[in-house]
C-alpha positions in Angstrom: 71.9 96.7 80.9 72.3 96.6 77.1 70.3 97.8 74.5 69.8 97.0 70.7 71.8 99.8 68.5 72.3 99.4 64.4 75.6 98.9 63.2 75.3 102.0 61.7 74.5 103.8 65.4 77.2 101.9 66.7 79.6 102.8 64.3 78.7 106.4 64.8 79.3 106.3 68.5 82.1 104.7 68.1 83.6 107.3 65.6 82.6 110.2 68.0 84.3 108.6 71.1 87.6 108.3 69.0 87.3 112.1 67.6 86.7 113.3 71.5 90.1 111.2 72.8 91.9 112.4 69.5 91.2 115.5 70.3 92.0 115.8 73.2 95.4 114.1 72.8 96.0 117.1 70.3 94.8 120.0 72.1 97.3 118.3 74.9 99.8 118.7 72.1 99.6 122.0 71.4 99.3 123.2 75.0 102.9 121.5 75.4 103.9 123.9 72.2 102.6 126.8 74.0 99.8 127.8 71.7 96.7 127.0 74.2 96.5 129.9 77.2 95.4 129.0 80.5 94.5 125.7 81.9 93.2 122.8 79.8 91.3 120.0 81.6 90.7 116.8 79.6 88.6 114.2 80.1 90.5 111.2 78.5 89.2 107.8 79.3 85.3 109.5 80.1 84.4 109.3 76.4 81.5 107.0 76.9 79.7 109.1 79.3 79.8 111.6 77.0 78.8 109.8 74.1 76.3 107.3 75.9 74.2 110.5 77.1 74.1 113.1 74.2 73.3 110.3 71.8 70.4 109.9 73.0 69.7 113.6 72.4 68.5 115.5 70.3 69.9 119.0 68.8 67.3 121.1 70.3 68.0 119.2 73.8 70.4 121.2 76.5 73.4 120.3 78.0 75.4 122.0 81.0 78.9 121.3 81.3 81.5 121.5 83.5 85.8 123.0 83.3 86.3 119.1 81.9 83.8 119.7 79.2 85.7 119.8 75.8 84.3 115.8 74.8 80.6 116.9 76.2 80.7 119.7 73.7 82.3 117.5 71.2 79.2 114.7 71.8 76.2 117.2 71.7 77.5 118.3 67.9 79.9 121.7 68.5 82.0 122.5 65.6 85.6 121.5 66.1 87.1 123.6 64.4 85.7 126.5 66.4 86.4 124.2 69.3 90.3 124.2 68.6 90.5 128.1 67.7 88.2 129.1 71.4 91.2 127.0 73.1 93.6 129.5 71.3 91.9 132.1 72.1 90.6 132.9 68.7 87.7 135.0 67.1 86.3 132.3 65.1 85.9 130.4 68.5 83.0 128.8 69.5 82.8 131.7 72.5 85.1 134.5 70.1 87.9 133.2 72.1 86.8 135.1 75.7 86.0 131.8 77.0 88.9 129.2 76.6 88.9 125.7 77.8 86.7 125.6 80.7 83.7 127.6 79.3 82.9 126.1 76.0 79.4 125.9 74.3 77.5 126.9 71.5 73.5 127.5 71.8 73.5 126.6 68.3 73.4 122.7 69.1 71.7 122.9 72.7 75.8 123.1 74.8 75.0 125.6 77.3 78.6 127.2 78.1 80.4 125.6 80.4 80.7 126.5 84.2 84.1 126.1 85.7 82.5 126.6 89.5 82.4 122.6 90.9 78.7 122.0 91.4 77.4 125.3 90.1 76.3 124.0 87.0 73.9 121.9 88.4 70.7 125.1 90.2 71.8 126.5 86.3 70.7 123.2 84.5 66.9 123.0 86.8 66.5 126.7 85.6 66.9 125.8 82.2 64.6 122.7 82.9 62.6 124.9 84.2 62.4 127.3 81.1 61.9 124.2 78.7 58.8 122.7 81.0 57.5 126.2 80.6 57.4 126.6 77.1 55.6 123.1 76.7 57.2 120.6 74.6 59.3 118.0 75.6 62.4 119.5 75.7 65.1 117.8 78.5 68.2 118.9 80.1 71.5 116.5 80.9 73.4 118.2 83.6 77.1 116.6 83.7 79.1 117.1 87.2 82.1 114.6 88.6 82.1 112.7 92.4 83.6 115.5 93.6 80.5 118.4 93.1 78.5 115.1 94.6 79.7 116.8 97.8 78.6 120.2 97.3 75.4 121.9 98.4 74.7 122.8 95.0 74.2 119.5 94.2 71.9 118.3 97.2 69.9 121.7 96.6 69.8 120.9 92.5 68.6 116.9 93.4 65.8 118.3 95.9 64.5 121.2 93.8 64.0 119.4 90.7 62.5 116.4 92.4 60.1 118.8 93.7 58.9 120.8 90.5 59.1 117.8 88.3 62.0 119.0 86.0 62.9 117.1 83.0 66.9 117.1 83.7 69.3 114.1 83.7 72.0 114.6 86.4 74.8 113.0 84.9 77.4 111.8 87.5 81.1 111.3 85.9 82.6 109.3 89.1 86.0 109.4 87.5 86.8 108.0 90.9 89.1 111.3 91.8 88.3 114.8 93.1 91.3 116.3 92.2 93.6 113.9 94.7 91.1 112.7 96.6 89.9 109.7 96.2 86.0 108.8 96.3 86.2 106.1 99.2 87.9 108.9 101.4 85.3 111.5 100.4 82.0 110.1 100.0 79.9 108.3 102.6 78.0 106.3 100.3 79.4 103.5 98.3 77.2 104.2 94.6 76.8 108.2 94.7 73.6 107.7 92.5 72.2 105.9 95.9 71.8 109.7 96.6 69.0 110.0 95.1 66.5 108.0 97.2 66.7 110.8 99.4 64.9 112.9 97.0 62.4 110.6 95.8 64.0 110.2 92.5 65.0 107.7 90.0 69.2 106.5 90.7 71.1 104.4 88.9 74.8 103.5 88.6 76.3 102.1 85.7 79.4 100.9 84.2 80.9 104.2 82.9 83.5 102.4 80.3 81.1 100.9 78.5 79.3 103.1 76.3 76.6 100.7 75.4 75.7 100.3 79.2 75.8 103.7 79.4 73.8 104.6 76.6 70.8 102.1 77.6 70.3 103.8 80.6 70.4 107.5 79.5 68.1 106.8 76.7 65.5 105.3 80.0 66.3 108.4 81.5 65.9 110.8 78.8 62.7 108.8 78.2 61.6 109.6 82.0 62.3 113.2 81.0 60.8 113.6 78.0 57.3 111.9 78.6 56.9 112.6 82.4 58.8 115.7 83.1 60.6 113.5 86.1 64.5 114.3 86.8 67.5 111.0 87.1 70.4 110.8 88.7 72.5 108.5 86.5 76.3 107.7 88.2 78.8 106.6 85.4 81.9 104.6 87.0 84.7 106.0 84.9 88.3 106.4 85.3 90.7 109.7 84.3 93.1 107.7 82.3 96.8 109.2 81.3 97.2 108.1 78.1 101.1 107.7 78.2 101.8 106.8 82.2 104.8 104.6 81.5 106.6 107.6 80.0 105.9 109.3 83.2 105.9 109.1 86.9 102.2 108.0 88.2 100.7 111.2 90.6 101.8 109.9 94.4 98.3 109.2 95.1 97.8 106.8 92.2 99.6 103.3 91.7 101.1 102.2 88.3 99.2 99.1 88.9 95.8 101.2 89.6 95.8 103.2 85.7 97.1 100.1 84.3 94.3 97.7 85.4 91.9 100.6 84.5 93.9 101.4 81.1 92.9 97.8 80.0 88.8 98.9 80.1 89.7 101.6 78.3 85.9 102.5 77.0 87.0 102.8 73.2 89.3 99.7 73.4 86.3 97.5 74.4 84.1 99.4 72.3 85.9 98.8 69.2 86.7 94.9 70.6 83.1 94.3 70.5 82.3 95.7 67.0 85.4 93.7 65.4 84.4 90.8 67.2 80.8 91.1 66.2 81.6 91.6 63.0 80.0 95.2 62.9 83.6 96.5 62.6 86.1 95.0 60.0 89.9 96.3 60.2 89.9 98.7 57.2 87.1 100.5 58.3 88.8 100.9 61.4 91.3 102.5 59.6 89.4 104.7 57.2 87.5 105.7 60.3 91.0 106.4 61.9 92.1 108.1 59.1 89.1 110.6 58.8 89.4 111.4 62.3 93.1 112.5 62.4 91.8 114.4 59.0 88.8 116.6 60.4 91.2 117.0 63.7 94.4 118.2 61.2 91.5 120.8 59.7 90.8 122.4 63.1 94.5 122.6 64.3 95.0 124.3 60.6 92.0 126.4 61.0 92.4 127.6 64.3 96.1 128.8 63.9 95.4 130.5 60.9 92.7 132.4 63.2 92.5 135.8 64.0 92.9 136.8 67.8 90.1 138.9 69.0 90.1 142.6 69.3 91.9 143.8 72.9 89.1 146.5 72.4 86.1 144.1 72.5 86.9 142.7 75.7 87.3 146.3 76.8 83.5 147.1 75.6 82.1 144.2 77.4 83.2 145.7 80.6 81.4 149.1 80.3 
């Protein structure tokens, strides 16, 4: 399942998908050098989920997150420079630094904040729904959730209740293949998780989650379903949770060298950006300007956030009165 983008759209999707994994390689960086609190959950090698979906948005459109959220938020439009100063707890964060890496969003560019509670996001995203169908318009919702919330009630409640009212929300599956350790053959029952959705008399479909074009052909159907007939999707994107740099360490025990490997080599921007040189839509300098403007606008946020203020102590004191 492909559809017809313009060079231009495809270079665009292609820049954003290399900003996300940039990014995130950095904010990896600089939670090695100490200067990110708490936990930071990336999302490397799930770029064209993100991507594939929130292009097909638009600003006024809402997404829910989850704690891997940082290249959905990235995708919809969020600033990244308030972005890298939330993750160091700054003031000029996208949440004034109280939220940190697993609840980023801004309201501003329709990135509802994100929910670190597996499955929970996904009753939250059909009561948004439900607010949009309510004011009229034709608002949607994309709801993003990994196999592992595919498990939870939450999710089996979300399916039935906005199959029920008619909600215009896109649940987004990121089958990344692993809930935590677990491995989605020893955890699910069913072998496509958007197969699910039959049970709820809704519109499931699996698709190759490292390829963005694949990916983006079928949200833009399902956003489509949404928008005009106020009908919810499950979409399930095959993806993979790549470490970027596994030959410089040990594998985790319950993954092979030989597993990341063979999914390192459909890395979704490797094949992304193999298509557009090969197609022509892509030549090799503007691969490297493209490169170069990337690591630019990323050096900016870095700058910008550490030269950010931390927040008041006392303002987090006021919020609990």
């Amino acid at each position: 399942m492909e559809t017809q983008l313009s060079d231009e759209r495809l270079l665009s999707i292609y820049r954003k998908m290399l900003l996300i994994r940039r990014s995130e390689e950095k904010l990896e960086e600089l939670s090695g050098k100490g200067l990110i609190p708490g936990f930071l959950h990336l999302s490397i090698g799930n770029e064209a989920a993100a991507v594939g979906v929130c292009d097909n948005l638009r600003i006024d459109d809402m997404i829910l997150t989850t704690h891997r959220g940082h290249g959905h938020y990235i995708a919809k439009g969020g600033d990244l420079k308030k972005l890298f100063a939330e993750l160091m707890g700054k003031k000029t964060g996208c949440c004034h630094g109280m939220g940190g890496s697993m609840h980023v969003g801004d309201l501003s560019v329709g990135a509802f904040f994100g929910n670190a509670i597996v499955g929970q996001n996904m009753p939250i995203a059909n009561g948004v729904a439900f607010a949009l169908k309510r004011e009229g318009g034709d608002r949607v919702v994309a709801c993003f959730f990994g196999d592992g919330a595919s498990n939870t009630g939450a999710f089996h409640e979300a399916l039935n209740l906005a199959s029920l009212w008619k909600l215009p929300v896109i649940f987004v599956c990121e089958n990344n293949q692993y809930a935590i350790s677990t491995h989605v053959s020893r955890s699910t029952s069913v072998r496509d998780i958007s197969a699910r959705a039959a049970a709820y008399g809704m519109e499931g479909i699996s698709v190759d989650g490292m390829n963005v074009i694949e990916v983006h052909a079928a949200a833009k159907k399902a956003v489509e379903r949404a928008r005009k007939e106020k009908l919810p999707t499950l979409l399930e994107c095959k993806t993979y949770k790549i470490y970027k740099a596994f030959e410089d360490r040990r594998p985790p025990p319950y993954r092979s060298e030989e597993e990341i490997r063979r999914w390192m080599e459909r890395d979704p921007i490797k094949l992304l950006r193999e298509k557009l040189l090969r197609e022509g839509v892509l030549t090799e300098d503007e691969d490297r300007r493209i490169k170069n403007e990337v690591e630019k606008e990323i050096d900016e946020a870095v700058e910008f956030g550490i030269k950010s203020e931390f927040p008041d102590p006392n303002e987090a004191i006021a919020l609990l009165r």
